[in-house]
C-alpha positions in Angstrom: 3.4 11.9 11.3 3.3 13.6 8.1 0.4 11.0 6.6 -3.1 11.6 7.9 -4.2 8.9 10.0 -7.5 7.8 10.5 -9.2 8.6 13.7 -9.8 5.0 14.9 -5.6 4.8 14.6 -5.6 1.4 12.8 -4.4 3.0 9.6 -1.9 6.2 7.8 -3.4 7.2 4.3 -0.7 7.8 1.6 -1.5 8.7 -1.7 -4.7 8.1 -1.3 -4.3 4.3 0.3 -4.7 2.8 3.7 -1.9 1.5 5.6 -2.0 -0.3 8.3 -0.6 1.2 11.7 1.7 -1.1 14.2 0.0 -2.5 17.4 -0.4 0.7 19.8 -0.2 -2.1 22.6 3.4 -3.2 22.1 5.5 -2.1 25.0 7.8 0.5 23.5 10.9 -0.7 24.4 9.9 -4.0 21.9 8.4 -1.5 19.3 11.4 -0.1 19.0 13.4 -3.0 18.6 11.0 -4.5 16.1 11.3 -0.9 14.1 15.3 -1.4 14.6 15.0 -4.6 13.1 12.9 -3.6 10.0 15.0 -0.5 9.1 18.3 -3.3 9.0 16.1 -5.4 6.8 14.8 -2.6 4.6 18.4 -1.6 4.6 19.5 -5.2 3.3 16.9 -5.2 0.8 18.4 -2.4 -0.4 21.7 -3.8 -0.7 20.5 -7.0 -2.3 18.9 -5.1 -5.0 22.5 -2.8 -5.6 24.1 -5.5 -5.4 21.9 -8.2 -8.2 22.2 -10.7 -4.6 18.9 -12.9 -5.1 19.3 -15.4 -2.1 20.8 -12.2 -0.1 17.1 -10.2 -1.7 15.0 -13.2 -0.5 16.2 -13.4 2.7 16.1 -9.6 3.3 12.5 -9.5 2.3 11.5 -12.1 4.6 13.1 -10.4 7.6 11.2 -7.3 6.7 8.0 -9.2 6.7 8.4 -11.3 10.1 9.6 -7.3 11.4 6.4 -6.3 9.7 4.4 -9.1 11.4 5.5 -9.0 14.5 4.7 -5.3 14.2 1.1 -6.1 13.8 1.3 -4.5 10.2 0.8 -7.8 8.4 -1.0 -10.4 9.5 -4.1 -10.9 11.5 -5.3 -8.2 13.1 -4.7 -6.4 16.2 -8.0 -5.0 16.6 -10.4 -7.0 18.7 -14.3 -5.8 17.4 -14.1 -7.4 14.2 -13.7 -4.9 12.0 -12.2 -6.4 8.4 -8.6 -5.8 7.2 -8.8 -3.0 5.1 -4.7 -2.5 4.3 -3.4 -1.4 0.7 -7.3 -0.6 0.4 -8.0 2.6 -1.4 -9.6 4.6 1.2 -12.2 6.2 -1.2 -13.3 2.5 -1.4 -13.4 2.1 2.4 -15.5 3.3 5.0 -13.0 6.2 5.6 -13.7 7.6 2.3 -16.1 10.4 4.1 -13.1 11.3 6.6 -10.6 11.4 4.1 -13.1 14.1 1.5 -12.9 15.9 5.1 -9.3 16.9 4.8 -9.0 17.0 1.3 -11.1 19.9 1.3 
């Protein structure tokens, strides 16, 4: 992956922001279809937007978050200690702020 990501694996760091990772645990045969499924939606949203389609936009934005969901992306948690959500977070802000100053130099 071309985005750092933080050595716990819950999150990628772009531009300075934390993003949280899919579920490691999904069996990869459903990861994939999940990712298949948010790639069409991302690709309808797309359209939509090209296209000045609102109900077509809505609807395309809702499939990409139940994708995104079902990914673990959105919504609670999959992590079981506890630890907050810390997603669109600026990682400076975060507890990662020490690891991130590591690789920035």
């Amino acid at each position: 992956m071309r985005h750092p990501v933080t050595p716990d694996g819950r999150y990628f760091v772009v531009r300075g922001r934390l993003w949280r990772m899919a579920d490691p645990n999904l069996p990869a045969e459903h990861r994939g279809e999940l990712t298949r499924a948010l790639m069409a939606a991302r690709r309808a949203v797309g359209v939509a937007l090209r296209n000045g389609d609102d109900t077509g936009l809505k609807a395309a934005r809702a499939a990409v978050d139940v994708a995104k969901r079902e990914l673990g992306e959105r919504g609670p948690v999959w992590w079981k200690d506890g630890a907050p959500d810390l997603n669109r977070h600026m990682a400076r802000n975060t507890p990662y702020a020490e690891w991130l100053a590591t690789l920035e130099g």
